[in-house]
LOFI-780069 format. One line per field, with one value per residue (C-alpha): x, y, z; residue number from 1; residue in three letters. Coordinates in steps of 0.25 Angstrom, whole numbers. Example, Ala and Ser with C-alpha at 12.3 -4.5 7.8 and 13.67 -1.06 7.14 Angstrom:
2
x 49|55
y -18|-4
z 31|29
pos 1|2
code Ala|Ser
***
This chain:
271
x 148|140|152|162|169|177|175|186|184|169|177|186|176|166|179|177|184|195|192|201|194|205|203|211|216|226|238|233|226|218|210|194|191|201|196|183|184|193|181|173|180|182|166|162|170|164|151|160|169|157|149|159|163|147|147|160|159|144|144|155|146|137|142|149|136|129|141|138|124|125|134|128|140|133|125|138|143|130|133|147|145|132|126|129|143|143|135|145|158|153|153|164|172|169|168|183|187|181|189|203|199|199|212|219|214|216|231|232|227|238|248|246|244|256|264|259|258|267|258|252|238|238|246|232|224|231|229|214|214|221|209|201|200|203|191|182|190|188|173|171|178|170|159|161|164|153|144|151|147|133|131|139|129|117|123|125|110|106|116|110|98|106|105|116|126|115|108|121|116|102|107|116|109|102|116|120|108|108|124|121|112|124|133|122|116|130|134|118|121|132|120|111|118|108|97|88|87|104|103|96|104|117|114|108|117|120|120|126|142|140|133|139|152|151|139|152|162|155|149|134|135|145|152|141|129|143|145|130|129|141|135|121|129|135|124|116|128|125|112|113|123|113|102|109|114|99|95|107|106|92|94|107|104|90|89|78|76|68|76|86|78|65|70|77|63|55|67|68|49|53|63
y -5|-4|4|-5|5|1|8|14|21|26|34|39|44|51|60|74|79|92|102|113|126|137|150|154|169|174|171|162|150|152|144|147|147|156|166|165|168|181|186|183|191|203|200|202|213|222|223|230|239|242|248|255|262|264|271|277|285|289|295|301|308|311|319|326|329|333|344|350|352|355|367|371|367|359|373|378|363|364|378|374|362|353|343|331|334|336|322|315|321|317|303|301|308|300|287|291|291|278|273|281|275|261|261|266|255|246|252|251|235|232|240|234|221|221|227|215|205|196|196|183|190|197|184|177|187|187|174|174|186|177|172|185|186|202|201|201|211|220|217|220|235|239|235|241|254|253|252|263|273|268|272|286|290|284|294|305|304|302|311|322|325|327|341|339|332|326|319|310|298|298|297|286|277|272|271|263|255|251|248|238|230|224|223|214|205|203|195|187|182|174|165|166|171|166|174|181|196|194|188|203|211|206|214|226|239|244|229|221|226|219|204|203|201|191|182|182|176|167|164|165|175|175|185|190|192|200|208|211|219|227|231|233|242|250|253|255|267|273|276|279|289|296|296|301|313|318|316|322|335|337|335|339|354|349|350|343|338|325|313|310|296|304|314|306|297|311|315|301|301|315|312
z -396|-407|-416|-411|-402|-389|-376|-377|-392|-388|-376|-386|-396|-386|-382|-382|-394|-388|-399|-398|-408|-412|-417|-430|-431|-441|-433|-423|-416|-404|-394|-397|-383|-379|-392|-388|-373|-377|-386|-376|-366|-375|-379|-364|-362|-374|-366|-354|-364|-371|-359|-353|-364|-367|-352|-351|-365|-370|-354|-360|-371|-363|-354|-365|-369|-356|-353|-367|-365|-351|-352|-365|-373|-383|-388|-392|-398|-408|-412|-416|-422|-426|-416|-428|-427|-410|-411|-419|-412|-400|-403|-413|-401|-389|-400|-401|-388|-383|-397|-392|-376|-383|-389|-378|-370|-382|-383|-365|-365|-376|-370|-358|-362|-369|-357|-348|-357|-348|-338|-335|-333|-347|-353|-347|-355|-367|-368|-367|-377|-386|-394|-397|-412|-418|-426|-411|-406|-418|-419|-403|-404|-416|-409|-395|-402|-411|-398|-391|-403|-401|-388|-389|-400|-392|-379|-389|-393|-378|-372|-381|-372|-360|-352|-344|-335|-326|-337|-343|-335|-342|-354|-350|-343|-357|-363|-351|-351|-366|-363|-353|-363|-372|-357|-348|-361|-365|-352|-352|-368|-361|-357|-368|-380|-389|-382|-393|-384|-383|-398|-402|-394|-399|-413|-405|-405|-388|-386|-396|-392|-379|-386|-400|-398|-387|-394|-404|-398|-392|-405|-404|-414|-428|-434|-442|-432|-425|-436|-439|-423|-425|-438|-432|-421|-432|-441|-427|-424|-436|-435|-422|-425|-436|-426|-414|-420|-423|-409|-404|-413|-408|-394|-391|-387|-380|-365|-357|-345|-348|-346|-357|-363|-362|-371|-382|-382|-385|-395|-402|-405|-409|-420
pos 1|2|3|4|5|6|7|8|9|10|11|12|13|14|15|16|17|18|19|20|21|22|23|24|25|26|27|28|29|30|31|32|33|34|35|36|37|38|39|40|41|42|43|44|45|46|47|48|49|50|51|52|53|54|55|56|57|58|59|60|61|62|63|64|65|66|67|68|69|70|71|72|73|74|75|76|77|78|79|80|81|82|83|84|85|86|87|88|89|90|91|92|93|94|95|96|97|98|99|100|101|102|103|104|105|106|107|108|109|110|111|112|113|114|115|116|117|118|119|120|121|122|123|124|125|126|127|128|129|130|131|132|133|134|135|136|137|138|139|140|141|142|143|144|145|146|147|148|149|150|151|152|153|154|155|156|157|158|159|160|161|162|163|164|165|166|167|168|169|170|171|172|173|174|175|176|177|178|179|180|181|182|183|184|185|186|187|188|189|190|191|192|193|194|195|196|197|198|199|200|201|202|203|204|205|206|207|208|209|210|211|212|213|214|215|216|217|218|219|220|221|222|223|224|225|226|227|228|229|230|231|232|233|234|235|236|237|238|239|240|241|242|243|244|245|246|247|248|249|250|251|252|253|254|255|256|257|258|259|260|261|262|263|264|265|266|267|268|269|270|271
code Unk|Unk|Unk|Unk|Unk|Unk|Unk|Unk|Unk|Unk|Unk|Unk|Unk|Unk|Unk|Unk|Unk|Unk|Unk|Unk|Unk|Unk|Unk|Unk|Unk|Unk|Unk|Unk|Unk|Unk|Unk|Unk|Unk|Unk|Unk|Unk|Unk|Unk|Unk|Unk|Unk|Unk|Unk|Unk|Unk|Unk|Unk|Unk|Unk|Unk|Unk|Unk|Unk|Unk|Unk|Unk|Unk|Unk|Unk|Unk|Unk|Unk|Unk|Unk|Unk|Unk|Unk|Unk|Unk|Unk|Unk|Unk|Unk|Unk|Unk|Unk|Unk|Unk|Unk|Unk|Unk|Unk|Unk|Unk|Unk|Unk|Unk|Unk|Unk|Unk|Unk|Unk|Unk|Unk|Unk|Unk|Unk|Unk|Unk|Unk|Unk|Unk|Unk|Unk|Unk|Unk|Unk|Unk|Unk|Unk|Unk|Unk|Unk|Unk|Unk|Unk|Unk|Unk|Unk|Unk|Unk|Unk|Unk|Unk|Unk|Unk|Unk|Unk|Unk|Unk|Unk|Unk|Unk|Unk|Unk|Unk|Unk|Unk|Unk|Unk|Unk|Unk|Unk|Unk|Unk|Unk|Unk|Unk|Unk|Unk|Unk|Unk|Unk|Unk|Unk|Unk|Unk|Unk|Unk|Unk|Unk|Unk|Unk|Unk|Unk|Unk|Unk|Unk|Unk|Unk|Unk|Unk|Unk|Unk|Unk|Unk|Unk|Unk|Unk|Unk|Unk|Unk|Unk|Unk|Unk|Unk|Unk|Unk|Unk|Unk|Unk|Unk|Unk|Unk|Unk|Unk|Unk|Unk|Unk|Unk|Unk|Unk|Unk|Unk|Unk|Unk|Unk|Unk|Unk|Unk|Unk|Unk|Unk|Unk|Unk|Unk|Unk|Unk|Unk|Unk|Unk|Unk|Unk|Unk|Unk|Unk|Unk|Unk|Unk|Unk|Unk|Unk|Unk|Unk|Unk|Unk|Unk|Unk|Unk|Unk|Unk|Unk|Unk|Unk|Unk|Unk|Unk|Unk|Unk|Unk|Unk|Unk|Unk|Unk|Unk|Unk|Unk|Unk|Unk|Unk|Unk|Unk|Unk|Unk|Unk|Unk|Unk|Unk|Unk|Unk|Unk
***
């Protein structure tokens, strides 16, 4: 009454205005709630890839290790060749295999996808997989591999005190346990995603594969805080790579009965 407004145009203007966002990509327009529930979805799924990859392939190394020292194999490896170069082999090799496994599956899903693409399930995919933006997908791969190459050289340094077969699960189970951090904190941060521990943990290298990537897309975190963990992971690889190989030299052609994490606590006040 006081501005002069009829009922009838104090109803109009308290109406919710229909704001309809669109994402702008080279060569085209998306909805933004359909990109942002297909990071989303590729987000959450990273912590799964990641972890079965983690399980599937540093047991992988270290059974490979286990067998050589149990049959006395790695004597005749160090004589031929230097422990540096048998430590670097082993990782660069089984880092190329999970590589090779990736595309093939990369190259089986298009295939696929392509062949079915009728399909009224994969048309109902496709379109939920409209929105997700290259530049996600490209920092999601370099980040899961980067993480893989972390925990293979982590098993290489662990898996270098094992005597033999029996002994694979101990030096596992950290591996497994350290996995499991990034995996179970990245489904609570849905609830508090501004939590300081998920806050810390989200630049933290084991862990940060699993978080970054979805406080992304869901925009508690920018591009530069994103950038800033991957390169945290990186530097944290190749550091990790100078240290390991000195612990893997020394105790690679060591044979003990103590359990696995005792040792490399005695070998790491020693060094």
């Amino acid at each position: 009454t006081q501005y002069g407004l009829t009922a009838e145009q104090t109803a109009d203007l308290v109406q919710p205005y229909n704001l309809k966002s669109v994402v702008k990509q080279a060569k085209q327009s998306t909805n933004s709630g359909n990109t942002e529930s297909a990071n989303q979805l590729i987000a959450s799924a990273i912590g799964i890839i990641t972890i079965i990859i983690v399980m599937w392939y540093t047991s992988m190394i270290a059974n490979a290790i286990a067998n050589e020292k149990s049959s006395r194999i790695m004597e005749i490896l160090l004589a031929a060749t230097s422990a540096r170069v048998q430590y670097f082999g082993k990782i660069i090799g089984i880092f190329a295999l999970v590589t090779t496994h990736l595309l093939i599956y990369v190259i089986a899903g298009f295939t696929t996808f392509n062949f079915f693409k009728e399909n009224s399930f994969v048309k109902g995919l496709a379109s939920n997989l409209n929105g997700v933006t290259l530049s996600f997908i490209i920092y999601a791969v370099i980040f899961v591999l980067v993480s893989v190459a972390l925990y293979l050289v982590l098993t290489s340094m662990i898996a270098s005190l094992i005597n033999d077969n029996a002994q694979v699960q101990q030096a596992i189970q950290p591996i497994s346990m350290i996995a499991m951090v990034g995996y179970v904190f990245s489904f609570i941060m849905t609830q508090m995603p501004n939590n300081l521990l998920i806050r810390i943990l989200s630049y933290i290298p084991f862990a940060s594969q699993s978080m970054m990537p979805i406080r992304l897309v869901t925009h508690t975190e920018g591009w530069p805080a994103a950038i800033s963990a991957l390169l945290i992971a990186v530097i944290t690889l190749f550091l990790l790579l100078w240290f390991g190989q000195g612990i893997y030299a020394r105790n690679v052609l060591s044979y003990s009965d103590e359990p696995i994490m005792k040792q490399l606590a005695s070998r790491l006040r020693h060094k």
